[in-house]
C-alpha positions as CSV (number, residue, x, y, z in Angstrom):
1,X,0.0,0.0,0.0
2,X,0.9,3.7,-0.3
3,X,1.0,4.1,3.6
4,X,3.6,0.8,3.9
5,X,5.8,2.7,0.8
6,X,6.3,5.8,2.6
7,X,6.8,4.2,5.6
8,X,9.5,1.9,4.4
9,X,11.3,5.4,2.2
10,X,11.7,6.5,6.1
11,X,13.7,3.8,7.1
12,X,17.2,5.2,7.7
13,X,18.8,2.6,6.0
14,X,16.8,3.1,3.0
15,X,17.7,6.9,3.2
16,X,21.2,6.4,3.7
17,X,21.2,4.3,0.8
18,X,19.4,6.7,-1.5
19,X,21.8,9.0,-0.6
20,X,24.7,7.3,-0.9
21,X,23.4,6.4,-4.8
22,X,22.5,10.2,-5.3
23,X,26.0,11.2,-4.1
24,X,27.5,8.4,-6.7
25,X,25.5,10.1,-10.0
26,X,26.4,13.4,-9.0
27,X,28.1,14.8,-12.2
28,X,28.0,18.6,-11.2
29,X,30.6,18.0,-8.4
30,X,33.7,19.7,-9.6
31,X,37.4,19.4,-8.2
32,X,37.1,22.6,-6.0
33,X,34.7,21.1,-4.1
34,X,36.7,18.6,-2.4
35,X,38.8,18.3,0.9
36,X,41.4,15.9,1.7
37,X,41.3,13.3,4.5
38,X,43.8,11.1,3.9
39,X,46.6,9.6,1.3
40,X,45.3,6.4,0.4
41,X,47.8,4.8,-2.2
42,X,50.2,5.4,-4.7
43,X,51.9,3.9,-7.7
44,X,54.5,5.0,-10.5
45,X,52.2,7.7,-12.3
46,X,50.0,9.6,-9.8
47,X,48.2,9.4,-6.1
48,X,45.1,8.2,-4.1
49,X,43.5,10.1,-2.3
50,X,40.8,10.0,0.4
51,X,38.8,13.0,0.0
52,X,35.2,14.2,0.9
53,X,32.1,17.3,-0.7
54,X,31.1,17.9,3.4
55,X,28.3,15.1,2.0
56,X,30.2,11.7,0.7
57,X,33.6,10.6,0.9
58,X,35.2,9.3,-2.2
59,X,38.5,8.1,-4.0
60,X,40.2,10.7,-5.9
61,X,43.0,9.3,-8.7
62,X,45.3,11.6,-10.4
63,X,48.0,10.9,-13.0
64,X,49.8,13.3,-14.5
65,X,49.1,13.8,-18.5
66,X,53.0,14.5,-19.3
67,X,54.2,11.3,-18.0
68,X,51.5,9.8,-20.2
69,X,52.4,11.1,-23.5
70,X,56.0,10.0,-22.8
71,X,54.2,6.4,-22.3
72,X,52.3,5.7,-25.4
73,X,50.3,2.8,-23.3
74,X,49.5,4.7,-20.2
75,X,47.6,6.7,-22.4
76,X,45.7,3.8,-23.9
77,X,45.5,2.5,-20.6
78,X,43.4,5.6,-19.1
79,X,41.4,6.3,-22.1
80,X,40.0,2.6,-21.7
81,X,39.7,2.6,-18.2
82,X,37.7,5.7,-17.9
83,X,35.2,4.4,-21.2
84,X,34.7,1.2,-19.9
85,X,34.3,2.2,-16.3
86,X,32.0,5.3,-17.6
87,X,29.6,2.2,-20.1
88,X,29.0,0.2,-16.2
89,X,27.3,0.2,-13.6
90,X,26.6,-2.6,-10.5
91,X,26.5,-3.2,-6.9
92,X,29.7,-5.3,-7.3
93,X,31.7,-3.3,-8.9
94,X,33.6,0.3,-8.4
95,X,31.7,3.3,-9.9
96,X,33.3,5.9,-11.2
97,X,31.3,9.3,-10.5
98,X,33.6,11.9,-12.6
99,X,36.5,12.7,-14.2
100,X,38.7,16.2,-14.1
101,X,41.1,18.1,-16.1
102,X,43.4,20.7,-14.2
103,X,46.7,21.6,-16.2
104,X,48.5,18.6,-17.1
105,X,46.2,16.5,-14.2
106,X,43.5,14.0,-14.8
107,X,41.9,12.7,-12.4
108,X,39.5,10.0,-11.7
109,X,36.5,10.4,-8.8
110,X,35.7,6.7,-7.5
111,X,33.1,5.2,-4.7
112,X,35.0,5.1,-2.0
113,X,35.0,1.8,-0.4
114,X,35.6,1.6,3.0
115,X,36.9,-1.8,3.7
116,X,39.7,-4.5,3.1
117,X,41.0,-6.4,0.2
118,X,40.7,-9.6,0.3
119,X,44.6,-9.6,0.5
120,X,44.4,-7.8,3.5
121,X,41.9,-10.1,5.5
122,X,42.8,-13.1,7.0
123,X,39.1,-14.9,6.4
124,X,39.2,-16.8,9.0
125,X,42.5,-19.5,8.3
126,X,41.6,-21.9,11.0
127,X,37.7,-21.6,10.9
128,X,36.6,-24.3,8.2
129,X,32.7,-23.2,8.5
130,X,33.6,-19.6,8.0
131,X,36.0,-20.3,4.8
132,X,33.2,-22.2,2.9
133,X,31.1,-19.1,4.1
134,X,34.1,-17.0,2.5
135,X,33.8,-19.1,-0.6
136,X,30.5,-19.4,-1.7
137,X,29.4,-15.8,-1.0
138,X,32.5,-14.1,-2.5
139,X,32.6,-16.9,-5.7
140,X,28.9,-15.7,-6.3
141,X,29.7,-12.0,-5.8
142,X,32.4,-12.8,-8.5
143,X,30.3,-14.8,-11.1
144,X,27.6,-12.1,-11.0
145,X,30.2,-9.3,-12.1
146,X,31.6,-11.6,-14.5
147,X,28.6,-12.3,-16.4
148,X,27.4,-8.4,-16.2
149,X,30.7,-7.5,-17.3
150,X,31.0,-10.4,-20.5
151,X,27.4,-9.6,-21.4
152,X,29.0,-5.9,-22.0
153,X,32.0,-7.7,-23.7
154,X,34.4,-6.5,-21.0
155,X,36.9,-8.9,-19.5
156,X,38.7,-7.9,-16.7
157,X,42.1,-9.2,-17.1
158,X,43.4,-8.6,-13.6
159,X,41.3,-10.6,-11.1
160,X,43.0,-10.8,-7.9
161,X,42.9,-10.8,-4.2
162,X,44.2,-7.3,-4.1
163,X,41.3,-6.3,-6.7
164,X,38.8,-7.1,-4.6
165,X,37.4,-5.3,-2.3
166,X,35.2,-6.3,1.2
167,X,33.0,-3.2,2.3
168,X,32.0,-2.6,6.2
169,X,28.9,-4.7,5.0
170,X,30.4,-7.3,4.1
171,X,30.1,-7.3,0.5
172,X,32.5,-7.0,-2.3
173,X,33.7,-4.7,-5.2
174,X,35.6,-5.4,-7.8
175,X,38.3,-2.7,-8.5
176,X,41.0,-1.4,-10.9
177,X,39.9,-1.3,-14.3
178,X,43.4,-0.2,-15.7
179,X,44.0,-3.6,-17.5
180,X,40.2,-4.1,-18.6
181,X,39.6,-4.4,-22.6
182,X,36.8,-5.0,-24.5
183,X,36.9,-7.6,-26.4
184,X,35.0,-9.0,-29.6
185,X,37.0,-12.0,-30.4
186,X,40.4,-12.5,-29.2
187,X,43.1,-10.1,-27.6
188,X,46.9,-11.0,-27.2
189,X,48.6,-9.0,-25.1
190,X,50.5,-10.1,-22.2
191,X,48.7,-9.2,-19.1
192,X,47.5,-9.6,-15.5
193,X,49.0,-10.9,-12.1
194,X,51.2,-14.1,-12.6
195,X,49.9,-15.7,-10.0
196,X,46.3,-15.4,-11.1
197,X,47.1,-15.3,-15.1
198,X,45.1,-18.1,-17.4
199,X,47.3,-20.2,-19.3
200,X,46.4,-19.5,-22.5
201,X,47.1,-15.6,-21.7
202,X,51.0,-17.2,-21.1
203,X,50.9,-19.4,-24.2
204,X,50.1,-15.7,-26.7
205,X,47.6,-18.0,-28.8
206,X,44.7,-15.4,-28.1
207,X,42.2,-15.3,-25.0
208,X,39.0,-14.3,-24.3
209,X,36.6,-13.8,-21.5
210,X,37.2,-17.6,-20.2
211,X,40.5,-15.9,-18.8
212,X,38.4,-14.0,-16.4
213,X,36.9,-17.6,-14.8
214,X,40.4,-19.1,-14.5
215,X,41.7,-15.7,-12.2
216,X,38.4,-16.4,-9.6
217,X,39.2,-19.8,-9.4
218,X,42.6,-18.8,-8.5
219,X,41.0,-16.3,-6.2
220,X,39.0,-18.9,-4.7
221,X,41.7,-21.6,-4.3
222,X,43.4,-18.4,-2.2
223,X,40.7,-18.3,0.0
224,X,39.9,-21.3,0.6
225,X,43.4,-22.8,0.8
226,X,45.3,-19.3,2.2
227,X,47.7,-19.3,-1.0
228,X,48.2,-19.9,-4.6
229,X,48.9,-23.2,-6.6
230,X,51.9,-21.8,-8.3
231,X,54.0,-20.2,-5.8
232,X,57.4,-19.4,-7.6
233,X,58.0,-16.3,-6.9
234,X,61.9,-16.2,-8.0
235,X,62.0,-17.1,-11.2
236,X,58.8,-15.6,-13.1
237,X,59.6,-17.9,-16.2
238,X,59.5,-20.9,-14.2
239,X,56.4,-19.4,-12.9
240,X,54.6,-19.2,-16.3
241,X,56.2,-22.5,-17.4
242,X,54.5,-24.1,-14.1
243,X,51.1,-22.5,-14.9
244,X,50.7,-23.6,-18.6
245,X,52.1,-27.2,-17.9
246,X,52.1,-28.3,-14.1
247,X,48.8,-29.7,-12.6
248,X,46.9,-28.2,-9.3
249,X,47.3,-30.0,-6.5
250,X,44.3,-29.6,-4.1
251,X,45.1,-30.2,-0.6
252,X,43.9,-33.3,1.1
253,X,41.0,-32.9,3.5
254,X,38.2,-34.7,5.7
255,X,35.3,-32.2,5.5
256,X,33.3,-33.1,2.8
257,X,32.2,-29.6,2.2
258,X,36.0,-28.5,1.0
259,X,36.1,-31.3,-1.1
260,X,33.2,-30.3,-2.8
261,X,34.6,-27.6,-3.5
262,X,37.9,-29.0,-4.5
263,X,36.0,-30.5,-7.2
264,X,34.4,-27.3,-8.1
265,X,37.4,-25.3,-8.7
266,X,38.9,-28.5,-10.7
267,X,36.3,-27.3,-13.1
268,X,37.1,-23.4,-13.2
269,X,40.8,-24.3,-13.5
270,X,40.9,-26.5,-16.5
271,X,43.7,-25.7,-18.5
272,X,42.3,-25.7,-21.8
273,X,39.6,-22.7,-21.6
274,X,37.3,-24.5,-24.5
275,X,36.6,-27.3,-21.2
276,X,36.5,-24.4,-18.5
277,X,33.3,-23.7,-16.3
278,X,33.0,-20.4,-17.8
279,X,29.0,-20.2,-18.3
280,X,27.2,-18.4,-15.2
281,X,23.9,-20.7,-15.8
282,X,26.0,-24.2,-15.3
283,X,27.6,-22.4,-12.4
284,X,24.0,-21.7,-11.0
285,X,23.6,-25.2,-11.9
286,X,26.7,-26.7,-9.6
287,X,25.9,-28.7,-6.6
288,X,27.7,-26.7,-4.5
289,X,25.8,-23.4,-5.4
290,X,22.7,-25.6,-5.2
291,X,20.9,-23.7,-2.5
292,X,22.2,-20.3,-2.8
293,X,20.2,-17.5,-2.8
294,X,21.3,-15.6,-5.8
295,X,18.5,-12.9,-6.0
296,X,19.0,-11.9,-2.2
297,X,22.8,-11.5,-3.1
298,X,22.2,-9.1,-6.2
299,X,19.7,-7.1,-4.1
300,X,22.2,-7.0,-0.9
301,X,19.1,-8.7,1.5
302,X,21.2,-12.0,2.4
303,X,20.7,-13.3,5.8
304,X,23.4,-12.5,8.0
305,X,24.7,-15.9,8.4
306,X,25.4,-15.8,5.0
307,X,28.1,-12.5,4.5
308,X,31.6,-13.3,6.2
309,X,32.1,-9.7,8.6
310,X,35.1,-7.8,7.8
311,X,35.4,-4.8,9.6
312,X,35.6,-1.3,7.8
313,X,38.9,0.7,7.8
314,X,37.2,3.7,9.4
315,X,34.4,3.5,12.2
316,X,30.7,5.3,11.2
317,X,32.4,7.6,13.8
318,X,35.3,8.8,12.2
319,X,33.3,9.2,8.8
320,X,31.3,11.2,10.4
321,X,34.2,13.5,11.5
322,X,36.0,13.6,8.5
323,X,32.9,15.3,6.7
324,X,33.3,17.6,9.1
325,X,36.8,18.5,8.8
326,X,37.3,21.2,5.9
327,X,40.9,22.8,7.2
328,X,42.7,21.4,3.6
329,X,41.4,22.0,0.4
330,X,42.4,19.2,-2.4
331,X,43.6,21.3,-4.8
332,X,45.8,23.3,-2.6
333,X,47.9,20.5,-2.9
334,X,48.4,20.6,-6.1
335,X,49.4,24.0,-6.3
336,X,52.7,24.3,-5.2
337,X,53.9,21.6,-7.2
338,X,55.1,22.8,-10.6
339,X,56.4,19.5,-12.4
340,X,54.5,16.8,-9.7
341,X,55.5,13.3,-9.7
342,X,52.3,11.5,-8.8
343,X,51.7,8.0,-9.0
344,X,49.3,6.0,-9.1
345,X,47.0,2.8,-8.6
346,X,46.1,0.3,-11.5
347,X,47.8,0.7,-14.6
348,X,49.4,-3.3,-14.8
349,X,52.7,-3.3,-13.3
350,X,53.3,0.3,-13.7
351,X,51.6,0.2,-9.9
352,X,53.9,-2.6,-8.9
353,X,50.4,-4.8,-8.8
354,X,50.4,-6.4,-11.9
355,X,51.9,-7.2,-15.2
356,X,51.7,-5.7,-18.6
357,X,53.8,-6.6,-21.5
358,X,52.7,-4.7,-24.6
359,X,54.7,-6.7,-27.0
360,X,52.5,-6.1,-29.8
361,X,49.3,-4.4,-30.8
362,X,45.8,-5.5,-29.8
363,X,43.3,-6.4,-32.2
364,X,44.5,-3.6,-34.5
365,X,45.4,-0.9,-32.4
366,X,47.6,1.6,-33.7
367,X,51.2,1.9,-32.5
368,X,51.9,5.4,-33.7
369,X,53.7,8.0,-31.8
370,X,52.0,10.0,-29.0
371,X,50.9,12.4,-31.9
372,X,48.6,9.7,-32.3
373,X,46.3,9.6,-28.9
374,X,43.8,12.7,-27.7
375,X,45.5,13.2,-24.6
376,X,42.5,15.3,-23.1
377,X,40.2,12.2,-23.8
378,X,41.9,10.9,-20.7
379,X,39.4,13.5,-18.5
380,X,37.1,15.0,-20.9
């Protein structure tokens, strides 16, 4: 009824939601507007930045536009992460508000995502109940942004622990776009983490979104198992020689529940990507998703017992305070500094996070000089 409507619209959660998506779609923001909290991250190209409007905190990227024309592929890199971050939109995955040109800056207004990767959490090591918990919830988090994003023809390319990230809720985001592509039939090019790279991205034969699969069920092999298969971390051409020919081994265990899930991950790690669990329906399908409840999940209304609790970086509290706290501009600090050397997060191993080997054009990409790109497409 209309009387049960408008009460449920005054439910503070429901308005701090509604707020929180206004504050998200907000294009008439503008960089002025901003204060800085804290430094978040940084890279080789630019900085992270926690910042806030007196309303919403958010993420605030800059790179600086010189270093990129001296980097043909940084370029390419920023103009494809801001297009394909601009064409999507879900509750799993990072949202980009807006983007800014100041001088030779661009920068890149993100959610802000108050939480942990799943790096950074332990997930409960020793708690067996708790890791299948871990599993299931963050494996159908993951399958529900891979099949939005493949439906737009986007694979990811860089699925990792690090990329993901666990909100004070409890749920997750997927992050860092910079190695993202879209893709109509095949790309080439050399990229990802090693530990989480498909073989076939190793073997330069051509990929495709089946890639994307192979990196959660590396993910999930991490979380369930507290590492990854491969583990050479010395000598990276060992490490890609192990991937494309050495098999998984799964732990042994007595809980039948793990095992089931052993067997699972057998099937997102198949070698050869034609006989990979890469179709979201047959993964719907799978015994040990048999039960789950996949529409509360997309709406965010799972039961508690469901969502593993990771607690937030910063308490309701200190939000609260930083809003508050409008002593340092954002742009002040970018005053002062006449030839900046920023850096910044999610450009392949340009951050130190990843790999990215451009050894040869992408599906006819032009190699020209840095005549070549628009520059100002970066941030316009």
């Amino acid at each position: 009824s209309k009387d049960m409507f408008i009460q449920y619209l005054k439910e503070q959660t429901v308005n701090e939601y509604v707020k929180y998506k206004i504050c998200l779609e907000d294009s008439n923001v503008e960089l002025d507007d901003f204060y800085t909290v804290t430094h978040l991250g940084k890279g080789k190209y630019g900085s992270v930045h926690l910042v806030h409007n007196t309303i919403s905190l958010y993420a605030l990227k800059s790179v600086h536009l010189s270093l990129s024309r001296k980097d043909t592929y940084l370029a390419r890199y920023l103009i494809s992460e801001k297009k394909i971050l601009q064409s999507i939109d879900h509750p799993f995955i990072v949202k980009l508000v807006k983007t800014f040109k100041l001088g030779t800056m661009c920068f890149f207004l993100m959610e802000y995502i108050n939480g942990r990767t799943l790096e950074d959490t332990s997930l409960y090591r020793n708690n067996i109940p708790k890791i299948i918990k871990s599993t299931l919830f963050y494996g159908a988090s993951l399958f529900l942004a891979l099949d939005y994003l493949h439906h737009k023809m986007i694979c990811h390319r860089d699925i990792k622990p690090a990329n993901i990230v666990v909100d004070d809720n409890g749920y997750m985001k997927l992050i860092d776009f910079g190695a993202a592509k879209s893709i109509k039939d095949f790309a080439y090019t050399l990229v990802g983490t090693p530990n989480c790279m498909a073989p076939e991205i190793l073997l330069g034969s051509g990929y495709s979104f089946p890639a994307d699969y192979w990196s959660v069920g590396m993910v999930l092999f991490y979380i369930v198992y507290g590492t990854f298969p491969y583990k050479n971390t010395i000598n990276i051409m060992k490490l890609y020689k192990e991937i494309v020919s050495c098999d998984i081994t799964y732990p042994d265990t007595v809980n039948a529940k793990v095992r089931e899930i052993s067997q699972f991950l057998q099937k997102l790690l198949k070698k050869d990507p034609i006989g990979r669990l890469c179709s979201f329906r047959k993964i719907q399908e799978e015994p040990l998703f048999e039960d789950f409840p996949w529409n509360d999940l997309i709406t965010m209304k799972l039961n508690e017992e469901y969502i593993p609790y990771v607690k937030g970086k910063y308490s309701d509290k200190e939000k609260e305070n930083f809003l508050m706290n409008c002593s340092s501009k954002y742009i002040s600090l970018l005053m002062p500094r006449t030839n900046p050397t920023f850096n910044t997060i999610g450009f392949g191993n340009r951050s130190g996070y990843g790999c990215c080997l451009d050894n040869e054009d992408e599906e006819g990409e032009d190699n020209e000089e840095d005549s070549t790109y628009n520059y100002d497409a970066c941030c316009s």
